[in-house]
N, C-alpha and C positions, 0 to 999 in steps of 0.2 A: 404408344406402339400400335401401329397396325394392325386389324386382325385378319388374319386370314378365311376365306370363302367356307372351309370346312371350319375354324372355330364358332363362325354365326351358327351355322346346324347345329351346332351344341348349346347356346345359350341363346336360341327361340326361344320365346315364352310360350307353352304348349297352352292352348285352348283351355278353360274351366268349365266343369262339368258337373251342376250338382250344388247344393247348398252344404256338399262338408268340403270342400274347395272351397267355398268363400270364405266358409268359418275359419279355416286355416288360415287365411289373408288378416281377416274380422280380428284373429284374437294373439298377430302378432307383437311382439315385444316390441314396447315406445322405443324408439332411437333416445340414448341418452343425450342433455340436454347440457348444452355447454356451459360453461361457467362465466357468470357475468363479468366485466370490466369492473376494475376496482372503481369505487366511486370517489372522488378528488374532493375532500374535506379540509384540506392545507394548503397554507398558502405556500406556493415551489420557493425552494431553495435554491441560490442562484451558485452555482462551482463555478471557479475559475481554475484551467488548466495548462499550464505553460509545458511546451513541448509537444501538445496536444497530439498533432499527426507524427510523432516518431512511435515507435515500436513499443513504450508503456502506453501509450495514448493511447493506440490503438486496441491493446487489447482491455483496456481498461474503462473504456469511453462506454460502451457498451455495455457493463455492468453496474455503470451509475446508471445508466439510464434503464435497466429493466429492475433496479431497488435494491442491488445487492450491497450497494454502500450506507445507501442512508432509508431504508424500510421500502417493505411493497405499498406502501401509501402515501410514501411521500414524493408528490411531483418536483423533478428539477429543473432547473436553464443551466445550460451548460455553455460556459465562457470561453471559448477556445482561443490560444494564446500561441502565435509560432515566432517565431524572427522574421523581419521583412526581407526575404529572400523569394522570385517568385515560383520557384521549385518546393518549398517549401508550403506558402499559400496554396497553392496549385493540390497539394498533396492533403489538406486539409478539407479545400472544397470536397474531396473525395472520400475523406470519413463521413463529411457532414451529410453526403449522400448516402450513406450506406446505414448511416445511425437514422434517416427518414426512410429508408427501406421496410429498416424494421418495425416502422410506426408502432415503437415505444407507448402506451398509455401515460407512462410519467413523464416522457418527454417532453416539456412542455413551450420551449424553445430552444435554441441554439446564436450562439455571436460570435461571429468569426475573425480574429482581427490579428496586426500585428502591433498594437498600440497597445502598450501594457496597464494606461492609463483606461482606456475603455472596455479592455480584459479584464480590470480588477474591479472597476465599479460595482458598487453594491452586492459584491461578492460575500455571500455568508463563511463559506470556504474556501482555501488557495489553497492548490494541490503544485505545490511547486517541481515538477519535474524533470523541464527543460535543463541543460548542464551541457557546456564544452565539453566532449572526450579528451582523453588526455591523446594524446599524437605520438607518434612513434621519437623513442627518446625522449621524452618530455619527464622530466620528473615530477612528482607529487605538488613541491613548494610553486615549479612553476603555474602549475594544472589550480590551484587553487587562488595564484594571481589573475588567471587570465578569469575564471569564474567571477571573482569578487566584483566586479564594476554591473557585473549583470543582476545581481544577488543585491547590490547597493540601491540598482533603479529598480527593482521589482519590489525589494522593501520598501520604497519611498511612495510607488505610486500605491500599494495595500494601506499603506497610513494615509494617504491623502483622497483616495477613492473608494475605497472595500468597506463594508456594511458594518457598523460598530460593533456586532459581536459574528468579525470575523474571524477564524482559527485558520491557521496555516501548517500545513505538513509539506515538510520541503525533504525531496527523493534524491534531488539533481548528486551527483559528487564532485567534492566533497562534501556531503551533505550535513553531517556536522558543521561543521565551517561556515557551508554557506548559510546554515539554519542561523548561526550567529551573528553574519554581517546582514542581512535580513532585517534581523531581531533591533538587530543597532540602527540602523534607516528607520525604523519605523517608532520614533519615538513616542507615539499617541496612543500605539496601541501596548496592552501587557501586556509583560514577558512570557506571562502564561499560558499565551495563544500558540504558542509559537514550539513547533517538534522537527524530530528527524525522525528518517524509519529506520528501528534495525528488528521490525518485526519480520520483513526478508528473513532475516539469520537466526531469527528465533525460530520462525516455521522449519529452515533447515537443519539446525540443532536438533530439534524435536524427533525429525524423521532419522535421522540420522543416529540417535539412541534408541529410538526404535527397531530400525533395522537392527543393531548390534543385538539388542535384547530379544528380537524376535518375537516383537508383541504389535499392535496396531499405535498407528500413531495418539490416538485418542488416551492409550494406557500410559504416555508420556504427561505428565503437567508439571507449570509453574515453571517449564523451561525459561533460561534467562541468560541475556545478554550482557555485558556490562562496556562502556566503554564508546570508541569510536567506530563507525561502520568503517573499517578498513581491516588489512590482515594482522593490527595490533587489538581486536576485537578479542573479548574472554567470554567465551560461553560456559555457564557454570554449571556446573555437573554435582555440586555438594546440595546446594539447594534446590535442583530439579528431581523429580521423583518419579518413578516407574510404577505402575500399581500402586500407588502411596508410600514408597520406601524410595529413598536415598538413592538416586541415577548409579551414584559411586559404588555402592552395595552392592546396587543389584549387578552393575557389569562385572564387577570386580575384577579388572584390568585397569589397572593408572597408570601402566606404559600406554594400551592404545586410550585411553583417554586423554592424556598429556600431551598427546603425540596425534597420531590419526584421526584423531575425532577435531584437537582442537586446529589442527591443520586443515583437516576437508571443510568444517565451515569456514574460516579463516579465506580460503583461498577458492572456494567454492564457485564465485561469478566468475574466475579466470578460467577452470573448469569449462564451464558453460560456453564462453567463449572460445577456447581450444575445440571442443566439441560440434560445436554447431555453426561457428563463424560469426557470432552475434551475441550480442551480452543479455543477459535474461530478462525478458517481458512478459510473459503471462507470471511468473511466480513474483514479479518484481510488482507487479499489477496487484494480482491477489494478495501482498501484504502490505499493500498500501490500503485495500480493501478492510482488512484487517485491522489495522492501526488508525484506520478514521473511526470503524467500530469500536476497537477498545477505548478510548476515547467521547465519544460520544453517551459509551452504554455504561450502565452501574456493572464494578466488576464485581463475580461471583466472591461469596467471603471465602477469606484461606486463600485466594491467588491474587495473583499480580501478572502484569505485561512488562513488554519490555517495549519503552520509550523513551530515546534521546530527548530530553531536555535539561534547562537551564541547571544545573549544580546549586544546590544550596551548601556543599561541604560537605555532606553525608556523603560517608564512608571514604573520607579522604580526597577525594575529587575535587579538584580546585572549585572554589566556589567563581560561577559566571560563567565556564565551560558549557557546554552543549554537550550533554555525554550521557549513553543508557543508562540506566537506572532500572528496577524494577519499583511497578506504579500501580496504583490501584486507582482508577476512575469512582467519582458518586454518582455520574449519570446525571447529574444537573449541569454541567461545564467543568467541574470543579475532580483536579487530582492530587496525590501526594505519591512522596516515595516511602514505601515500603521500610521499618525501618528494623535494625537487630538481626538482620540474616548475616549467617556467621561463614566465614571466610580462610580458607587453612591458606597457609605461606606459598604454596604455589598459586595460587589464585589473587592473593594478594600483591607477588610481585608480579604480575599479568598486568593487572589494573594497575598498578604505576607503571607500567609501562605505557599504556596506551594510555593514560593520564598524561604522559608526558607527552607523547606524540602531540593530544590536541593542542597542551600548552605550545609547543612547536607552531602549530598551524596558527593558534591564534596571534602569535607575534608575528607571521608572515603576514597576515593583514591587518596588523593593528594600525594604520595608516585610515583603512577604511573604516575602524570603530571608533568615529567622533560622535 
């Protein structure tokens, strides 16, 4: 801004006079001293992200790269993955810009491609995000054929290219589904690599009895999801706890817990979409954020997350599904499912239900599970 002729008159430096005017100068306060750059001890971790320049990319790209995914000291390369479309490229080059704007310290490179083969190489991580929207009229079974052939070659090229202890979190939706036809392409790698998020819908859950309870979201824990990311998803409210008591307890309403609660998260991204005109990307971002963290990190004893993976048969879920569970990480690679948390008849006939749904899904593409 400009200054004007009369503001110089006021901030002239007036003449010094005297040795208690210098002292004055002599014994002012050091300017504080900024804080060094993290110094780069590890070797970067290479992400691969499919979808990259659409709307979770975006706001998401930029918090792997200042350490919010994987530590303040850990440098990455970030793999960036679009469809060969050149609107698409085109709209990449332009994060890629804006992610060197920032000159990131951990940044440590960036690759830009539409070739999922050169996307995935030596990839420590797959953040699989990319996914066909469903289209007007389109129902679910079709929405999850048209997905599968994309889901079959991004699996095949992660077995054939990605770094052997690579881990994959696949966001796209169906994201169950697709986490499973994935899983099936990529024969070489285990199953155990391999997740969906419904940490999305556990962070909303979480707020979401907060609100009703009128406490901070932090006095919510062990919120949990069960099931499929879709609107036959059961958010549990027996085994989530308020201040350490019993969610059910403390709200003590199981009409709006049956009902309004397990409908607002349920139906929550349509929401968001009637609202805004766009489907959710920063919240969809930050529990992806979330779910690479619990995962990666040892979980606290006494909790658990919530992590679609593979079914072993615990608690009824067909075994070989892709379906939440609550999971406790050991912070070496290595997770289990949580087991003996107790389940009343309404919550029970929840989870068959959405049990069935995935069963559902996976006979729609059991063609592509050879």
């Amino acid at each position: 801004m400009a200054i004007r002729s009369a503001d110089r008159e006021h901030t002239r430096c007036a003449p010094l006079h005297g040795r208690d005017e210098l002292s004055k100068i002599h014994h002012a306060p050091p300017a504080p001293r900024l804080a060094a750059p993290p110094v780069m001890t590890k070797a970067p971790i290479r992400v691969a992200i499919t979808g990259a320049a659409g709307q979770i990319g975006y706001a998401l790209l930029p918090r792997i790269a200042s350490g919010q995914m994987f530590g303040p000291d850990q440098p990455v390369i970030l793999q960036m993955i679009e469809i060969p479309v050149e609107k698409a490229m085109d709209a990449l080059k332009g994060v890629a810009m804006e992610l060197e704007d920032c000159a990131f310290p951990l940044l440590q490179d960036m690759v830009l491609t539409s070739d999922p083969n050169e996307g995935f190489k030596d990839a420590n991580w797959a953040l699989l995000i990319g996914s066909k929207p469903r289209g007007p009229g389109m129902e679910r079974g079709d929405l999850i054929k048209e997905n599968g052939p994309i889901f079959t070659g991004q699996g095949r090229a992660i077995n054939e290219h990605a770094a052997s202890d690579v881990r994959i979190a696949v966001v796209g939706n169906p994201c169950n589904t697709n986490c499973l036809i994935a899983m099936h392409s990529a024969k070489d790698v285990p199953d155990d690599r391999f997740s969906a998020m419904t940490r999305l819908d556990q962070n909303r859950a979480q707020a979401q009895l907060a609100m009703k309870a009128r406490v901070h979201s932090s006095s919510v824990g062990n919120t949990l999801i069960w099931g499929n990311h879709s609107a036959t998803q059961v958010p549990d409210f027996m085994n989530t706890t308020i201040n350490g008591r019993c969610a059910a307890d403390v709200i003590g309403d199981r009409a709006w817990l049956e009902g309004e609660f397990f409908t607002t998260v349920q139906k929550r991204g349509a929401a968001i979409i009637a609202a805004r005109g766009l489907s959710s990307a920063a919240s969809a971002a930050n529990g992806l954020i979330d779910h690479v963290r619990d995962l990666r990190d040892a979980t606290p004893k006494g909790e658990w997350r919530s992590v679609c993976i593979k079914s072993d048969g615990s608690y009824g879920v067909t075994e070989g599904l892709i379906s939440s569970f609550p999971v406790r990480a050991d912070g070496q690679g290595g997770w289990e499912i949580v087991q003996g948390l107790e389940l009343d008849t309404f919550l029970k006939e929840r989870l068959a239900a959405t049990n069935a749904e995935l069963e559902s899904e996976r006979e729609a593409v059991k063609d592509l599970l050879v």
